[in-house]
C-alpha positions in Angstrom: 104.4 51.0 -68.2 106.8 51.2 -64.9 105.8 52.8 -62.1 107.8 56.1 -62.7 106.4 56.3 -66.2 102.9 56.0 -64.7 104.1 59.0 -62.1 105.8 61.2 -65.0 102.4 60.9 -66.7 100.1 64.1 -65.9 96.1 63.2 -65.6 93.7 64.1 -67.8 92.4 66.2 -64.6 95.6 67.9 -64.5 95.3 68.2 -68.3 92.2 70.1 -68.0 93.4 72.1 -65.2 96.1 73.4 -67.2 94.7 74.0 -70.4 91.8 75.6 -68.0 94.6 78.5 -66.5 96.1 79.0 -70.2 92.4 79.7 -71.8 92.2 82.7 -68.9 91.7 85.9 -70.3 94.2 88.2 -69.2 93.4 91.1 -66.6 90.6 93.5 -68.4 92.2 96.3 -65.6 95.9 96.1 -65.8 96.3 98.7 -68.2 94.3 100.9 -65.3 97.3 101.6 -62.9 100.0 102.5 -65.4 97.6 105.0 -67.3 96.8 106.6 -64.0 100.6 106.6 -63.1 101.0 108.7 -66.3 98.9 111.7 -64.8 100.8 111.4 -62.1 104.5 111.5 -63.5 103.3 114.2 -66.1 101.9 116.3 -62.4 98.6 116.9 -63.5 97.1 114.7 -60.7 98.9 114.2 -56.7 97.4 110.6 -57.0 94.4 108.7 -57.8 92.7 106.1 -56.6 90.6 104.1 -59.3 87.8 101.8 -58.6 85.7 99.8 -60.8 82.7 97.3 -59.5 79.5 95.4 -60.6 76.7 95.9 -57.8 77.9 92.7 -55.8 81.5 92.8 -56.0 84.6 95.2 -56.9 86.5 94.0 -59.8 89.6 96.7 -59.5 90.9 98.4 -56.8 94.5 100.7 -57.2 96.4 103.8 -55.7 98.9 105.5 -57.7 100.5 108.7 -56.6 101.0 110.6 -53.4 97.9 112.0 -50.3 100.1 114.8 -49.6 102.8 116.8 -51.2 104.3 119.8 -48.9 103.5 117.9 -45.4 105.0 120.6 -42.7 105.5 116.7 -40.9 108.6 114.6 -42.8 106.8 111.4 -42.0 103.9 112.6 -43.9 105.6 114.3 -46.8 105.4 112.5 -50.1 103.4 109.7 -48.1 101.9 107.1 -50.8 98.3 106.9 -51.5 96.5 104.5 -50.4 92.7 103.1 -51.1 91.5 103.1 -48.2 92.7 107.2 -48.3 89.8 109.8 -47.5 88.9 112.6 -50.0 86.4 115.8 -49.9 84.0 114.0 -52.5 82.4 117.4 -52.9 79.2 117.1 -54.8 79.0 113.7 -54.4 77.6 114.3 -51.1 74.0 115.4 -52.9 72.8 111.4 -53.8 73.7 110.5 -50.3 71.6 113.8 -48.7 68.7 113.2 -50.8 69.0 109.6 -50.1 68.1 110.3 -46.8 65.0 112.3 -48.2 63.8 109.2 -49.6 64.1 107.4 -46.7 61.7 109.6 -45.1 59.4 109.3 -48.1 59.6 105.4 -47.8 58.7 106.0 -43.6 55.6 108.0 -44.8 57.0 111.4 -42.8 56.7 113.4 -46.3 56.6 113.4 -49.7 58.9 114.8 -52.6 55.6 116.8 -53.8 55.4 118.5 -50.3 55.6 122.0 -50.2 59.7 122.8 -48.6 57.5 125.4 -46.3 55.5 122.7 -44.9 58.5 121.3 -42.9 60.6 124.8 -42.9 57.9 127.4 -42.4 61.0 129.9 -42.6 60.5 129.6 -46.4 56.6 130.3 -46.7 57.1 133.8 -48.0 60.0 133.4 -50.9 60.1 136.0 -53.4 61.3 135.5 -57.2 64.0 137.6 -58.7 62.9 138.9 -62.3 63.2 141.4 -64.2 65.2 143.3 -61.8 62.4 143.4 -59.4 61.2 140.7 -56.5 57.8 139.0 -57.7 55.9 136.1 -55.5 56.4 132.8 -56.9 53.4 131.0 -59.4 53.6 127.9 -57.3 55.3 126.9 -53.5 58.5 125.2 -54.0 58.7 122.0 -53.4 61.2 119.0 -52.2 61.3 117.6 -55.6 62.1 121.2 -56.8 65.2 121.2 -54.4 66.8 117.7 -54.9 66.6 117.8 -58.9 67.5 121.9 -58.8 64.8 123.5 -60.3 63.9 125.5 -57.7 65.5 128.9 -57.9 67.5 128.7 -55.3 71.5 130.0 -55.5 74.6 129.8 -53.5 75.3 131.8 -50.4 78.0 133.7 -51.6 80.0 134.0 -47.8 78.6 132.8 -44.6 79.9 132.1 -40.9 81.9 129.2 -41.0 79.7 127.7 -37.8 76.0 128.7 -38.8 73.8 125.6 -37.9 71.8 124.0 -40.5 68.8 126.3 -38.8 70.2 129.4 -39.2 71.7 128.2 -42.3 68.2 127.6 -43.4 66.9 131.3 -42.3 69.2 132.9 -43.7 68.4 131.2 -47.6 65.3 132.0 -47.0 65.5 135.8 -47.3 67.2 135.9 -50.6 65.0 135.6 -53.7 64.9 132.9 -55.8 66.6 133.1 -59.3 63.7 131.7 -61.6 60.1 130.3 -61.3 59.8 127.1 -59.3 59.8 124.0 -61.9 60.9 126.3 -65.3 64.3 125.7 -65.5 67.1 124.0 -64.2 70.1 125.6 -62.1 73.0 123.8 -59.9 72.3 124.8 -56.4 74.7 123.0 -53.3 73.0 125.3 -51.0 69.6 124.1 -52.1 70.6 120.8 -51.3 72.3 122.0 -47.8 68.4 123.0 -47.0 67.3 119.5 -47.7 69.5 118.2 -45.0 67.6 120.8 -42.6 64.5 119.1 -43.9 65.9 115.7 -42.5 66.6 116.7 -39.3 63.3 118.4 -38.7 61.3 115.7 -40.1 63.6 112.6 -38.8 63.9 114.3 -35.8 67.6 114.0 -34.9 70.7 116.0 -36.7 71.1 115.3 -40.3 74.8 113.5 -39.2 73.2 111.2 -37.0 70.8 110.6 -39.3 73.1 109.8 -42.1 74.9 107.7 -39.7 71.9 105.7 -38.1 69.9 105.2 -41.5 72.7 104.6 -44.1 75.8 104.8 -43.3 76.1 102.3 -40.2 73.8 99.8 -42.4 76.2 100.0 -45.3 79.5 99.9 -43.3 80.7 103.5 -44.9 83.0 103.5 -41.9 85.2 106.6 -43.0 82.3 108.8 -44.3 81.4 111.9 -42.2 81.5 115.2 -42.6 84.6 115.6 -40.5 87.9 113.5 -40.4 88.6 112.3 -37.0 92.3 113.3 -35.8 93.5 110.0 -36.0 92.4 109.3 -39.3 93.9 112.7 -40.3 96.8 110.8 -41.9 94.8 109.4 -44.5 93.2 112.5 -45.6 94.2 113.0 -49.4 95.2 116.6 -49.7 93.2 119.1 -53.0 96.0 120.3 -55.5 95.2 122.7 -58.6 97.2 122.6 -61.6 99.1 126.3 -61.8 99.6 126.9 -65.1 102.2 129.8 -64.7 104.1 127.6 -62.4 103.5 124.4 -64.2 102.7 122.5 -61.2 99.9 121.3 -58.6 99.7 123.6 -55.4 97.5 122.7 -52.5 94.0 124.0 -53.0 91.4 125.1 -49.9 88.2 123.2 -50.2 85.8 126.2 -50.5 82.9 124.4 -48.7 84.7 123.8 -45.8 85.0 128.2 -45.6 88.8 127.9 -44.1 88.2 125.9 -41.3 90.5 122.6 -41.0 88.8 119.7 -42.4 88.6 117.6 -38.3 86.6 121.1 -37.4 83.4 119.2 -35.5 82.2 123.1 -35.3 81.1 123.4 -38.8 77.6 122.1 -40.0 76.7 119.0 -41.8 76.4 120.2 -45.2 74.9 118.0 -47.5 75.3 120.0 -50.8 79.2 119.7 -50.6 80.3 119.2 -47.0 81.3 114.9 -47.0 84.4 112.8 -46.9 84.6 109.3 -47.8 86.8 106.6 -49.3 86.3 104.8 -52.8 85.2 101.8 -51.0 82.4 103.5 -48.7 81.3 105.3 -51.9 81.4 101.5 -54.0 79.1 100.5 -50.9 75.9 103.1 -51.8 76.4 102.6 -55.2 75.9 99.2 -55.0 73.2 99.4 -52.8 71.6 101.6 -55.3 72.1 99.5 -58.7 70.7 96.5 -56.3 67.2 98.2 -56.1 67.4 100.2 -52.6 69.5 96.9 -50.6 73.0 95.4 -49.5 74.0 92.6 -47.9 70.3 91.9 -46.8 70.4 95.4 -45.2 67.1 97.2 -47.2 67.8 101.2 -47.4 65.3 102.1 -49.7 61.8 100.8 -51.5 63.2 99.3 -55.1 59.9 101.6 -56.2 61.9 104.9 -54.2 65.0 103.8 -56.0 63.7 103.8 -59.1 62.6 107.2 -58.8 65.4 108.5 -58.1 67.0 107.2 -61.1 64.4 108.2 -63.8 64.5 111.3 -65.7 63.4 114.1 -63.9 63.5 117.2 -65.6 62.4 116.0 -69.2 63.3 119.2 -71.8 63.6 121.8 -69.1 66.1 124.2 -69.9 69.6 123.7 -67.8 72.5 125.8 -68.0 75.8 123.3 -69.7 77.2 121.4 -66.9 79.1 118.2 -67.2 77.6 114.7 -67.6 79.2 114.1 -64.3 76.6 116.4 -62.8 74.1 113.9 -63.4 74.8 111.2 -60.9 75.7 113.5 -58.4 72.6 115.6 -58.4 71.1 112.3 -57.1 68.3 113.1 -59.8 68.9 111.2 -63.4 69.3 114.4 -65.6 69.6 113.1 -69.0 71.8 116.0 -71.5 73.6 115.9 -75.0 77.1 118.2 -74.6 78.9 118.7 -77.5 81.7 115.7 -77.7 84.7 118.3 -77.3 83.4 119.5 -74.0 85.2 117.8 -71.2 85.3 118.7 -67.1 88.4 120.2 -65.5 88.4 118.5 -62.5 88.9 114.8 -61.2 85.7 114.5 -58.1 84.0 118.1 -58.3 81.0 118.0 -60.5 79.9 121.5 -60.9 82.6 122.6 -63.2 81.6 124.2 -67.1 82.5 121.9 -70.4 85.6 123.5 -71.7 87.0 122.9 -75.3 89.8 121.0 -75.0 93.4 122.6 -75.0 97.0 122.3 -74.7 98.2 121.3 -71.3 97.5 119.6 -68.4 93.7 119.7 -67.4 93.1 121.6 -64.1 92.9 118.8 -61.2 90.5 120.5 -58.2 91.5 117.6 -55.6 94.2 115.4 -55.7 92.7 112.5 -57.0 89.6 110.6 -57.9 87.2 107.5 -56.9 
């Protein structure tokens, strides 16, 4: 064999190697992008960011669309999305509230059995709505009540845009509960606004710096806050809702933020509805709560504290329909059988009613999804 025979030759090393890159399996997520790009071009979504992840890495990561439609700036008109783009992620502010209830729990300050009086005396003398008239309730409500919604409590139908989590707090406390304490279950976003007045008072700081000192910073959720800095304003992916007599998305107000722009630092920390993140801040307490309460050596919460939160809390309790989405984001594991037609018409807003499906685009309420 001459030299350049012996050169032309591949080695069985190279043989594996090569036979190694053909047996790859393809990418399980390329089919991801273009399916998303199809809500898009159809105008049923602005843009969408997609993420998928195992609770040590993230396998898929992809923006399709736009962040803004009908910028007033030309620079920002029809801007790309990006995914590292902030969104209102609505109720999927609750798990990250209540998460910082359980912290408190694991620092021995309360317990999800206290009475909610105990740390808010403002509640002590709740009344119970029934029968069209005001009765006292069988039992005290409590903070297990609150977090997994069987409490009673309802919305506040229109409020100041700048009441403080205190006042926010008196004022719930003069309207009458909806049900017994404990008999049934009820979506409540102000309830869980009332639970981030329970942090402040028992952690002794403001909920946001809280949030910020106890998970946030630990995690590295670097663009979560309830307010977008100016210079992050950019990123901010605009809401859209489909118009169905106009056949196309028009920017949407985000209700929780009652008209005030989203960088207002005026309006409270409201922990029921009131957070923006990205998809990879969001990945980040996700994975921190499918590894047992830790991340990147940084412990959060007891593996015990996030078991419970992940366990079935209202066993056959009576709930009004909701989607299946409402069950991660109540923080609370509520387990529920919904007719397979139902579906949500939304993309990140979890409150929504099943709807049977129909002709037409489905009604987006933001302009994309994480």
């Amino acid at each position: 064999m001459t030299a350049d025979e012996t050169e032309a030759t591949p080695t069985a090393a190279g043989d594996r190697l090569t036979l190694l890159l053909h047996a790859q399996a393809p990418d399980g997520f390329s089919a991801i992008a273009p399916r998303m790009q199809e809500f898009v071009d159809k105008g049923e979504a602005a843009g969408i960011v997609t993420l998928i992840a195992t609770k040590d890495r993230i396998l898929h990561l992809n923006a399709v669309g736009k962040s803004d439609l009908a910028s007033d700036v030309p620079e920002k008109k029809d801007r790309k999305l990006q995914t590292d783009d902030i969104f209102w992620i609505a109720s999927m502010s609750k798990p990250i509230t209540v998460a910082c209830l359980a912290i408190l729990a694991d620092d021995g300050k309360l317990t999800f059995d206290d009475p909610l009086a105990k740390h808010l005396p403002e509640f002590a003398n709740l009344m119970v709505s029934q029968n069209g008239q005001t009765a006292a309730p069988e039992r005290p409500v409590t903070l297990r009540d609150v977090a997994t919604h069987t409490s009673g409590f309802g919305e506040m139908a229109t409020r100041d845009p700048h009441l403080t989590l205190a006042e926010t707090s008196k004022k719930l406390a003069q309207l009458p509960l909806r049900f017994q304490p404990g008999t049934r279950w009820s979506y409540s976003t102000a309830g869980i606004d009332i639970l981030g007045r329970v942090v402040e008072v028992v952690g002794g700081m403001p909920f946001d710096q809280f949030l910020q000192k106890r998970i946030l910073d630990p995690l590295g959720m670097k663009d979560t806050s309830f307010w977008i800095a100016p210079e992050r304003a950019s990123r901010w992916a605009h809401s859209y809702r489909w118009n169905a007599q106009s056949g196309k998305l028009d920017e949407t107000t985000i209700p929780y933020l009652y008209n005030t722009p989203v960088t207002d630092r005026a309006r409270p920390p409201l922990g029921g509805a009131g957070l923006f993140s990205t998809a990879e801040d969001i990945a980040r307490f996700y994975q921190m709560m499918l590894n047992k309460g830790t991340l990147n050596g940084k412990r959060i919460l007891k593996a015990a504290t996030a078991a419970e939160m992940t366990r079935n809390q209202i066993a056959s309790l009576a709930a009004r329909p909701a989607c299946l989405g409402a069950s991660a984001s109540a923080w609370w594991k509520i387990r529920r059988r919904w007719p397979p037609t139902a579906r949500c018409p939304r993309i990140l807003s979890d409150t929504a009613e099943p709807t049977a499906p129909k002709a037409g685009p489905t009604p987006r309420a933001t302009s994309s999804g994480s």
